[in-house]
Phi, psi and omega in degrees: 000161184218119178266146208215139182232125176257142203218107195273172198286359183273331187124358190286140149266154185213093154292110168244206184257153167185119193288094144016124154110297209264185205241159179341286180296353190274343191280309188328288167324292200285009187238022208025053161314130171283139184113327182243112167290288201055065185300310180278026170071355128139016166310349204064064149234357133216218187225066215260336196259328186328138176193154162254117173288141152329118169331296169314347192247342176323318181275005162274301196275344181076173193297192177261133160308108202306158185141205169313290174322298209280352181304309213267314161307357172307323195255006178278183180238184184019065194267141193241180178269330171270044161287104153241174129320126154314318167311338180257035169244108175258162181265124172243176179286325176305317196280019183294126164116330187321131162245118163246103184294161191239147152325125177336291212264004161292112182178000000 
C-alpha cells in the first residue's frame, strides 16, 4: 500500500491508502477525494482528473505523456508543467508519500 495525499487549493488534505497496480484517480474515487471525478473511468478521455505533482515526486510519476494524456489536458483549466491525468498515474510502492494538488476550480 501506498499512501497518497490529495491536497486542495484551500489546503484540505485528504490522505488514502492505495493498492499498487490502480492509478492515482481510482485511488481518489474509491476514497470520494473531492475534486477527482474520473468521468471517463480512467480512459484518458477526458480531464475530470487533473492534478499537479509536486515538484519532488515529478521525477517519480514522471511528465504527462505525449500522446492522449497531453491531448486531453488541452482541456483541462490552469495546466501547469507538472499537469497530469491522475488516470495515468499508477500507483507503486516508490510513490508512498505522493502529493497531489488539485486545481481552484476543480472541486
Amino acid at each position: 500500500m501506498a499512501k497518497i495525499n490529495y491536497i486542495e487549493a484551500n489546503g484540505n488534505v485528504h490522505t488514502v491508502e492505495a493498492e499498487p497496480g490502480i492509478s492515482a484517480m481510482e485511488a481518489a474515487v474509491k476514497n470520494a477525494v473531492p475534486g477527482i471525478d474520473g468521468d471517463c473511468g480512467g480512459a484518458a478521455a477526458c480531464a475530470t482528473c487533473h492534478v499537479y505533482v509536486d515538484p519532488e515526486w515529478i521525477g517519480k510519476t514522471g511528465p504527462a505523456q505525449e500522446g492522449l494524456e497531453k491531448s486531453m489536458l488541452e482541456f483541462a483549466e490552469e495546466v501547469r508543467d507538472t499537469s497530469r491525468l491522475a488516470c495515468q498515474i499508477s500507483i507503486t510502492p516508490a510513490l508512498d508519500g505522493l502529493q497531489l494538488h488539485l486545481p481552484e476550480r476543480q472541486h
